[in-house]
N, CA, C and O atoms as a MOPAC input file, in Angstrom:
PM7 MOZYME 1SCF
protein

 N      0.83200 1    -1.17300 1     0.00000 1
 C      0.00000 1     0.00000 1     0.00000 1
 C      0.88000 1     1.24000 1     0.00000 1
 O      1.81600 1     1.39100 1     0.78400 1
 N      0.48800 1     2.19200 1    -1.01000 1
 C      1.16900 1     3.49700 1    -0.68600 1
 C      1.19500 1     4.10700 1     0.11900 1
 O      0.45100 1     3.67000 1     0.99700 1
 N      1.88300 1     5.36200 1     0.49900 1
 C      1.51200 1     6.22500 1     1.63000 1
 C      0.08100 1     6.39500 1     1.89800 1
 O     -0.70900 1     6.03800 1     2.77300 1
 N      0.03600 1     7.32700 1     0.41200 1
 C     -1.26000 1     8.28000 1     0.56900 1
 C     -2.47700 1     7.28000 1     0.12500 1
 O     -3.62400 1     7.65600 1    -0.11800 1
 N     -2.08100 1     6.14900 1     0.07700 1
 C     -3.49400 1     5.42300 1     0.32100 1
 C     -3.58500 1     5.34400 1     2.03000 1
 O     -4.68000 1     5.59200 1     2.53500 1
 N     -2.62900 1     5.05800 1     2.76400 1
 C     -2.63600 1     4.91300 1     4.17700 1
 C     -2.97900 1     5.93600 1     4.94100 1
 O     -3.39600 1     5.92300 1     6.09900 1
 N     -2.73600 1     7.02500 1     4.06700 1
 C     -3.33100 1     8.36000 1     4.86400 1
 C     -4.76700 1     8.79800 1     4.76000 1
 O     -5.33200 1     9.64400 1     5.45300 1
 N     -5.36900 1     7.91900 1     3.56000 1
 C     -6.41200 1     8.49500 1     2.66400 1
 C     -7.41600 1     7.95200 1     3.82500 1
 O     -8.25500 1     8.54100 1     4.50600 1
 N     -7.00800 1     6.63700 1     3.78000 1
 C     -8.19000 1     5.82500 1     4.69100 1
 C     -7.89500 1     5.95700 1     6.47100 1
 O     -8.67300 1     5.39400 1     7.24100 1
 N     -7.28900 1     6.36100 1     6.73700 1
 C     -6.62400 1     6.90600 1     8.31000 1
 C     -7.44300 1     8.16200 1     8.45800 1
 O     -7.77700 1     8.42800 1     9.61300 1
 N     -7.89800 1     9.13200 1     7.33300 1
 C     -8.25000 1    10.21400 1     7.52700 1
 C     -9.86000 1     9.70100 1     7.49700 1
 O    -10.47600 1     9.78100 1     8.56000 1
 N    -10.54500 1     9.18100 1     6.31800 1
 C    -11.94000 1     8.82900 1     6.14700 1
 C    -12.58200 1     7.63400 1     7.71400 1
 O    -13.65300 1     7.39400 1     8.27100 1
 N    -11.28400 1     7.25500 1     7.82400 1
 C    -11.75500 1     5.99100 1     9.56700 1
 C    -12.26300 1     7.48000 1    10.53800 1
 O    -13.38000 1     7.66500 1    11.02000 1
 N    -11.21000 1     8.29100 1    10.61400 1
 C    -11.45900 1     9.16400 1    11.71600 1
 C    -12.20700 1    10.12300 1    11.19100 1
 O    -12.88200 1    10.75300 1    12.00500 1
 N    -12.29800 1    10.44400 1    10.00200 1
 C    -13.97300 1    11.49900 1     9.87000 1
 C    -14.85400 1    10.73100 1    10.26800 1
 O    -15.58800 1    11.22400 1    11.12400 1
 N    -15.18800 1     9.11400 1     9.80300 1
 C    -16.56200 1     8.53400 1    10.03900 1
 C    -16.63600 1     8.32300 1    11.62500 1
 O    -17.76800 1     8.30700 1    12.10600 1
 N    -15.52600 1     8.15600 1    12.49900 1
 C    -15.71300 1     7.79200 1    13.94500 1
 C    -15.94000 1     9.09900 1    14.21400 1
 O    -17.15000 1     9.20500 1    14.41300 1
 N    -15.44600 1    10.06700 1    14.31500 1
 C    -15.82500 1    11.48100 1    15.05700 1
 C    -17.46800 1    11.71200 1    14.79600 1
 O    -18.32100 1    11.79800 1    15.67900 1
 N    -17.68500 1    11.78900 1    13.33600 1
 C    -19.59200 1    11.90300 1    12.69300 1
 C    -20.36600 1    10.64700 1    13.46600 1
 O    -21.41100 1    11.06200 1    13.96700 1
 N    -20.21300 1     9.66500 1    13.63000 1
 C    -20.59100 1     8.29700 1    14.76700 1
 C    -20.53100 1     9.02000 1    15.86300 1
 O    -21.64800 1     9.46600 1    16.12400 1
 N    -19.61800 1     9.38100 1    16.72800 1
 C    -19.73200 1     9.98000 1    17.94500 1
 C    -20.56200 1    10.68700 1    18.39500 1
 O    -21.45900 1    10.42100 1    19.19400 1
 N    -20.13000 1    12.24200 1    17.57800 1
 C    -21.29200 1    13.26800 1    17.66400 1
 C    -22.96600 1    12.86900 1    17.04300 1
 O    -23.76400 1    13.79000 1    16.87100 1
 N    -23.33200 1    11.51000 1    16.76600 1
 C    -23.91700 1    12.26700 1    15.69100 1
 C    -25.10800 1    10.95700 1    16.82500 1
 O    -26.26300 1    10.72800 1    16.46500 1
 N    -24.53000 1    10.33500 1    18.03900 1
 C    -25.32100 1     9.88900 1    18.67900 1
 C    -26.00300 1    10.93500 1    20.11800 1
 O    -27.10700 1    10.80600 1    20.64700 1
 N    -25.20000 1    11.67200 1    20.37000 1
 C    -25.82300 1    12.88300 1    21.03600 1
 C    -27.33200 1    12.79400 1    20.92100 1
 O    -27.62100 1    12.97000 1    19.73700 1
 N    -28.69500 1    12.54200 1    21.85000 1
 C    -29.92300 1    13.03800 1    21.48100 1
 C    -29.96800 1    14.49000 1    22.24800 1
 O    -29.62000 1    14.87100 1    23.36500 1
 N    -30.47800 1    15.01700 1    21.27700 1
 C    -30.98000 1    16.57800 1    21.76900 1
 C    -32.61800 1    16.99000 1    21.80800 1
 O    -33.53500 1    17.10700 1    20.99500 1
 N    -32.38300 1    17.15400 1    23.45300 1
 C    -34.43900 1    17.52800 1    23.57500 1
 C    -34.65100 1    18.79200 1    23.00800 1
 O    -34.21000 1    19.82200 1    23.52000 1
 N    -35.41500 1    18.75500 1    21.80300 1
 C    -35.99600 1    20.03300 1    21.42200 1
 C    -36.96400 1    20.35800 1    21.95200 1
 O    -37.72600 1    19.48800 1    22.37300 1
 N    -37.29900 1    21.90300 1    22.12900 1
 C    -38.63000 1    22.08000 1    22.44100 1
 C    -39.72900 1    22.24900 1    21.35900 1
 O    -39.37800 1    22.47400 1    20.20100 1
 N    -40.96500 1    22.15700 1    21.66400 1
 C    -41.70900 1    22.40600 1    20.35400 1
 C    -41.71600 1    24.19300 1    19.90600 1
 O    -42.27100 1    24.87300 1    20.76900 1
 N    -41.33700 1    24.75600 1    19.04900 1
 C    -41.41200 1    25.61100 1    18.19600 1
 C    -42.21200 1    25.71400 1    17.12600 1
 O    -42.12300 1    24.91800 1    16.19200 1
 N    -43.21600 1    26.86000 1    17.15200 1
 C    -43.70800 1    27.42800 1    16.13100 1
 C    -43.45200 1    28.76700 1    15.51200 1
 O    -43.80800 1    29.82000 1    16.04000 1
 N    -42.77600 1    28.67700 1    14.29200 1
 C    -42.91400 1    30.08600 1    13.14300 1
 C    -41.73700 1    30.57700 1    14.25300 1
 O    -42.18800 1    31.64200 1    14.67600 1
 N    -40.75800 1    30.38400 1    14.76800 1
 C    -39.64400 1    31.00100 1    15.23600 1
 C    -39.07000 1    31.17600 1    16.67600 1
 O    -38.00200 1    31.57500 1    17.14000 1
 N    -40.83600 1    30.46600 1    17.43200 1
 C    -40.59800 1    30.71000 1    18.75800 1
 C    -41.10700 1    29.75000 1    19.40400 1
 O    -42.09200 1    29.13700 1    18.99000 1
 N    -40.36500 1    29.42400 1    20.76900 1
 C    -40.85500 1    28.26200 1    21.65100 1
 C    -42.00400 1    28.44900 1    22.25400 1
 O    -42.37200 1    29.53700 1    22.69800 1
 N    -42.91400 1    26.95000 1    22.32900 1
 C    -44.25900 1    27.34000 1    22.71100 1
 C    -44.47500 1    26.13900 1    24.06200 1
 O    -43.85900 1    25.22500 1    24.61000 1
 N    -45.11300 1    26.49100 1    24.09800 1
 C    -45.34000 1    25.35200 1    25.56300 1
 C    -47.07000 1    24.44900 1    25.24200 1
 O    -48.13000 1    24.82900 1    25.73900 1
 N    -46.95100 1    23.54200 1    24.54300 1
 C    -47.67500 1    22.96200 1    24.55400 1
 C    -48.34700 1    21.21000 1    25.32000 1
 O    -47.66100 1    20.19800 1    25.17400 1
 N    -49.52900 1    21.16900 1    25.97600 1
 C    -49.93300 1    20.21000 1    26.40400 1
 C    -50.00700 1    18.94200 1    25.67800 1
 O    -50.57000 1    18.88500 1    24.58500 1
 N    -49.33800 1    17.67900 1    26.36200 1
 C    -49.30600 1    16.42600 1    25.84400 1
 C    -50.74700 1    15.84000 1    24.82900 1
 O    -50.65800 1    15.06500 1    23.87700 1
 N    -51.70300 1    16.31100 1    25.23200 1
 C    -53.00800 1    15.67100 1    24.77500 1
 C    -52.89100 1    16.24400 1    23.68500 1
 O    -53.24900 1    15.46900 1    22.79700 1
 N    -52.43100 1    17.63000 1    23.11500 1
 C    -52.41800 1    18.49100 1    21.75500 1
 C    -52.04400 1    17.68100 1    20.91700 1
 O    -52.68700 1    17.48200 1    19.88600 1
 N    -50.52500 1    16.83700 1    21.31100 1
 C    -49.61400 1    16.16700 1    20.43000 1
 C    -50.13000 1    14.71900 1    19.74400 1
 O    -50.95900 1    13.93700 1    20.20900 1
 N    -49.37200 1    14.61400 1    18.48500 1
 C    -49.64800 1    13.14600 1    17.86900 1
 C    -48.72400 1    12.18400 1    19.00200 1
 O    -48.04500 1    12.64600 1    19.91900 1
 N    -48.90700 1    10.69900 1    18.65800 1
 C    -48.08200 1     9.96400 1    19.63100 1
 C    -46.30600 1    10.69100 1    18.84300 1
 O    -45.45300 1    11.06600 1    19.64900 1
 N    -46.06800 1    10.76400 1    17.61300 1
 C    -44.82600 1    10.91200 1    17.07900 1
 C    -44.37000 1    12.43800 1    18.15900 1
 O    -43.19700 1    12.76600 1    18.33200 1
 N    -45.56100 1    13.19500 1    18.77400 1
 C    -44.77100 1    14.45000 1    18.97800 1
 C    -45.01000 1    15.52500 1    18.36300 1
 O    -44.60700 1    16.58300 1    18.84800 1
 N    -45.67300 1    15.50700 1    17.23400 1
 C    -45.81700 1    16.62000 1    16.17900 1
 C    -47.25900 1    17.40800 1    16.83400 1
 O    -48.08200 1    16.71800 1    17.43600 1
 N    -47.42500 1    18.57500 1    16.69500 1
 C    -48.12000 1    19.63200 1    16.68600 1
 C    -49.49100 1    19.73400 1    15.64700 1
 O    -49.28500 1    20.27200 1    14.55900 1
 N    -50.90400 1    19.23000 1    15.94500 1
 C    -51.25700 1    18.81800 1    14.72300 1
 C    -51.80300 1    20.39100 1    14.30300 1
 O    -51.39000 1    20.54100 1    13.15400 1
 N    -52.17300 1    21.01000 1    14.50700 1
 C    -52.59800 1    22.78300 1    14.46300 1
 C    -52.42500 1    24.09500 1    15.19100 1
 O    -52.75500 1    24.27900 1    16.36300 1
 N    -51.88800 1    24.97200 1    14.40500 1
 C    -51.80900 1    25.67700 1    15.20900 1
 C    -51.42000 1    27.22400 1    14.95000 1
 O    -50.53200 1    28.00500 1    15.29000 1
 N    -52.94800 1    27.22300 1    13.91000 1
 C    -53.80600 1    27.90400 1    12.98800 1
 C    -54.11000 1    29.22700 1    13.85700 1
 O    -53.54600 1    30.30100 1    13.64800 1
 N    -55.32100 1    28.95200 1    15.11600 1
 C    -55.19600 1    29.89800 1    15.63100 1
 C    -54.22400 1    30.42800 1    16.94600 1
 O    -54.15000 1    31.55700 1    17.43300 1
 N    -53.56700 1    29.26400 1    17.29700 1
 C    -52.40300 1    30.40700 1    18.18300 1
 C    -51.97900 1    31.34300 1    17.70400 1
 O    -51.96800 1    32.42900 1    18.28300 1
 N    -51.38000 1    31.08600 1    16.14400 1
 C    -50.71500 1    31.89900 1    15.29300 1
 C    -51.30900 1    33.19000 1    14.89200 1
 O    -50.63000 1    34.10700 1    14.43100 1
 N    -52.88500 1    33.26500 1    15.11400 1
 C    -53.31500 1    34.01000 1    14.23500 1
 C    -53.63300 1    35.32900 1    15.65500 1
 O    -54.09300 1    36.46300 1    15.52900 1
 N    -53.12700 1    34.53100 1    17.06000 1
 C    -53.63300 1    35.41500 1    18.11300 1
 C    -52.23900 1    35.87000 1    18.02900 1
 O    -51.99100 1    37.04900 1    17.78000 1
 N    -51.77200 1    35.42900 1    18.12800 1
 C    -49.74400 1    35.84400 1    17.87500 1
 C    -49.80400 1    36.92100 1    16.85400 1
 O    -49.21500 1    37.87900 1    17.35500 1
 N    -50.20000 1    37.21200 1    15.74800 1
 C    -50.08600 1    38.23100 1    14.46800 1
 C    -50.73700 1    38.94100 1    14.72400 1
 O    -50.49100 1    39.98000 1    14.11100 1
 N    -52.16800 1    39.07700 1    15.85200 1
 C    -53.22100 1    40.00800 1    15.80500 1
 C    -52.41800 1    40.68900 1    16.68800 1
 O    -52.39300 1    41.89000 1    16.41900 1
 N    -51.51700 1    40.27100 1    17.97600 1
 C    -51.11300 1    41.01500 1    19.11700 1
 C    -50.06900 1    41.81800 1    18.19900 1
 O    -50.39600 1    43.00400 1    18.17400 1
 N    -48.96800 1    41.57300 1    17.46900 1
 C    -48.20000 1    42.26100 1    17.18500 1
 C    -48.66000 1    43.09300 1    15.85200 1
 O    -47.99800 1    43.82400 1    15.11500 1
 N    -49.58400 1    42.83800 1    15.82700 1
 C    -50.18800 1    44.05900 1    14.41500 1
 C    -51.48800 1    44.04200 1    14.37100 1
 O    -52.13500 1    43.42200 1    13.52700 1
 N    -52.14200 1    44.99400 1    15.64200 1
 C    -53.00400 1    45.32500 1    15.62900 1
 C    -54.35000 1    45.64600 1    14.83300 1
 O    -55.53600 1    45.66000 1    15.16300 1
 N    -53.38800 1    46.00000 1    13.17100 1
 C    -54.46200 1    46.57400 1    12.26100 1
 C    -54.66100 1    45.62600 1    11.75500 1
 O    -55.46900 1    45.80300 1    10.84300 1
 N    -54.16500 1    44.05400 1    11.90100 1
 C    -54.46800 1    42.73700 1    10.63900 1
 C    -56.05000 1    42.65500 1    10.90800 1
 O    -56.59400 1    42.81500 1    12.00100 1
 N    -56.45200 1    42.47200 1    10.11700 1
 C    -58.27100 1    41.82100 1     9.67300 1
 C    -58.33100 1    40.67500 1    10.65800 1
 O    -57.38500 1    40.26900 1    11.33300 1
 N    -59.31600 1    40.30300 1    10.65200 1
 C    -59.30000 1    39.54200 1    11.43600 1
 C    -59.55700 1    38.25100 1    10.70800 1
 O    -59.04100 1    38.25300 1     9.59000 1
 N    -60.27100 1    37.03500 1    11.05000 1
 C    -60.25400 1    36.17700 1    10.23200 1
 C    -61.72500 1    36.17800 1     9.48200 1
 O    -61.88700 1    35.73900 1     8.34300 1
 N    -62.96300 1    36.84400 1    10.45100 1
 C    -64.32700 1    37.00300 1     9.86800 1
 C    -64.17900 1    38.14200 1     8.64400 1
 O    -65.11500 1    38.28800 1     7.85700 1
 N    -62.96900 1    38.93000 1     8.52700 1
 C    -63.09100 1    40.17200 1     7.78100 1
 C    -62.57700 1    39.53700 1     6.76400 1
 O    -63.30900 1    39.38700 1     5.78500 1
 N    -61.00000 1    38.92400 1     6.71800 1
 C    -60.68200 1    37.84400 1     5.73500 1
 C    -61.77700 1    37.17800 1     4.88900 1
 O    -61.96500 1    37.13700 1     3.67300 1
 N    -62.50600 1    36.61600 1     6.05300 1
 C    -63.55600 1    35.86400 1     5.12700 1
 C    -65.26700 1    36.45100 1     4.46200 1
 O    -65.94100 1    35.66700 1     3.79400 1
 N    -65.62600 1    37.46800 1     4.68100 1
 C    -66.04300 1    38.41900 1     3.81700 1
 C    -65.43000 1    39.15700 1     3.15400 1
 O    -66.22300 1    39.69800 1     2.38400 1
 N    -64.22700 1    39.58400 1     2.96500 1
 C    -63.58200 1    39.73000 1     1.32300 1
 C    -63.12500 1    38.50300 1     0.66900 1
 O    -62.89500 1    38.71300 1    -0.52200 1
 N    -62.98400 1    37.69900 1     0.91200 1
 C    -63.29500 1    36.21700 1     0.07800 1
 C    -64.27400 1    35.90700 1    -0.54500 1
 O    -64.34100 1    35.51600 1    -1.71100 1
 N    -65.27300 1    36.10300 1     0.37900 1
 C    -66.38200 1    35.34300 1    -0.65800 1
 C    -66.88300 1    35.71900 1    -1.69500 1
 O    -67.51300 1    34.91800 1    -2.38500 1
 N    -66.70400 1    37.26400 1    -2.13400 1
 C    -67.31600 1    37.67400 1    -3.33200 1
 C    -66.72200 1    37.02500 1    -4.53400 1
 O    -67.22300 1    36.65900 1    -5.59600 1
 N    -65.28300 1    36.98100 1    -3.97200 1
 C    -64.04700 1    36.44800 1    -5.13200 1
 C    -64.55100 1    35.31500 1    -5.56200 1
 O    -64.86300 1    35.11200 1    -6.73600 1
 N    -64.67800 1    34.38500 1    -4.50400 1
 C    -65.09600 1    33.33500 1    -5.00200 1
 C    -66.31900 1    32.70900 1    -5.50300 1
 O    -66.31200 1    31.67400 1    -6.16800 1
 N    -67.58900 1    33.49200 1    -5.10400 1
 C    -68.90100 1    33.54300 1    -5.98000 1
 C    -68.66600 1    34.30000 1    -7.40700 1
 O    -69.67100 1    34.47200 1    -8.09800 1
 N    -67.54500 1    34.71400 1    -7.84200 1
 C    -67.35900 1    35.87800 1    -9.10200 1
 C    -66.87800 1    34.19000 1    -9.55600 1
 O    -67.68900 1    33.42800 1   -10.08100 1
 N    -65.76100 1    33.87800 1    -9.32100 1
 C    -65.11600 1    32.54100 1    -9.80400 1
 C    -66.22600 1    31.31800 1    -9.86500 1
 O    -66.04200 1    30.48300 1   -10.75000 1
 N    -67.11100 1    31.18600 1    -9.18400 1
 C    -67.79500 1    30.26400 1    -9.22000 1
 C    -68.70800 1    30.66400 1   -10.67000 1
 O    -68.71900 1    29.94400 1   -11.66800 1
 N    -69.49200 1    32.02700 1   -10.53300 1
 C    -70.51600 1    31.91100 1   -11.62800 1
 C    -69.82500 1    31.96000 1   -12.97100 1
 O    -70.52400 1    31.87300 1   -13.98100 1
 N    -68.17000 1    32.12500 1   -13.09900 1
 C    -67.72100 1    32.53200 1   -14.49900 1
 C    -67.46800 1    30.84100 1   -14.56200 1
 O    -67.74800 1    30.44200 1   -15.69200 1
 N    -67.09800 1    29.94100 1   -13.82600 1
 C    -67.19000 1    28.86700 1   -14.32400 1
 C    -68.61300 1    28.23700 1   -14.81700 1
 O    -68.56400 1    27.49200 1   -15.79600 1
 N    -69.48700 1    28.41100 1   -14.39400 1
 C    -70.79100 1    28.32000 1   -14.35600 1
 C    -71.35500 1    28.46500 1   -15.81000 1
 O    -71.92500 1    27.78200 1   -16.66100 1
 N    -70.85300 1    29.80400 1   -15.60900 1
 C    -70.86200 1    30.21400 1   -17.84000 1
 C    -70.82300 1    29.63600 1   -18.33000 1
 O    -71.76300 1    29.09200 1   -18.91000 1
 N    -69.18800 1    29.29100 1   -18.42500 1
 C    -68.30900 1    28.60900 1   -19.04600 1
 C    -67.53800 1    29.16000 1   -19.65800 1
 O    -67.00800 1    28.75700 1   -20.69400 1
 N    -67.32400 1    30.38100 1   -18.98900 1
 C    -65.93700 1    31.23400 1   -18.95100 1
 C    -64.70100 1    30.95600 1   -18.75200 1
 O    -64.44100 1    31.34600 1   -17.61400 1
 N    -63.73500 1    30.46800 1   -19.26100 1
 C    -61.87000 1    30.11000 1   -18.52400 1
 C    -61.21000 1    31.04100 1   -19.33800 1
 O    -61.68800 1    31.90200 1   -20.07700 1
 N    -59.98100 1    30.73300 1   -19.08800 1
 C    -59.08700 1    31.41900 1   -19.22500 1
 C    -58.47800 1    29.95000 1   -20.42600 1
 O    -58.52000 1    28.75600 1   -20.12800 1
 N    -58.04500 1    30.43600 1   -21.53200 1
 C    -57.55000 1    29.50900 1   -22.27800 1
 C    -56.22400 1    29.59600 1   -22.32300 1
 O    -55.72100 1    30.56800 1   -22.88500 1
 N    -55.47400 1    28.66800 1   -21.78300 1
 C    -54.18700 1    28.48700 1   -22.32700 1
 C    -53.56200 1    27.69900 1   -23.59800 1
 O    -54.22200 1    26.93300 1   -24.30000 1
 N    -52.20100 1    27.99600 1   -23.78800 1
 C    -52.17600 1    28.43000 1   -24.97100 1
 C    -51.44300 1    27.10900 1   -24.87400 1
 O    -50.92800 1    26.61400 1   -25.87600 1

């Protein structure tokens, strides 16, 4: 064997043992949403741990820091016209043709 084969694989043994080492470390995360730690109750969670919604925490989180956002009933009366306009042009049989 050459040197630099002896060095090649001396170096790749001890990258893969150091990445093995570190890489058994478990680290307790906390649950985080959108950037920040939240404290949520066991019953919320799937058995895996995961967070199954969390639609409106978020949306009480955006209202506190920006007072002027719509709310979600205001959201949803400027929606619906959009989508009764979209509904009756399909209705027609109005689209948009692509080319």
């Amino acid at each position: 064997m050459k040197k630099i084969t002896f060095n090649l694989f001396s170096f790749l043994f001890l990258t893969l043992t150091t990445s093995v080492c570190f890489g058994q470390n478990i680290k307790e995360k906390k649950a985080q949403q959108f950037g920040r730690q939240i404290e949520v109750p066991s019953q919320e969670r799937t058995p895996s741990g995961h967070i199954r919604c969390y639609t409106s925490e978020n949306e009480t989180f955006l209202k506190s820091t920006n007072p002027q956002r719509e709310s979600i009933l205001e959201f949803e009366n400027w929606l619906s016209p959009l989508i009764d306009q979209i509904r009756a042009d399909r209705a027609a049989g109005r689209n948009i043709q692509a080319v």
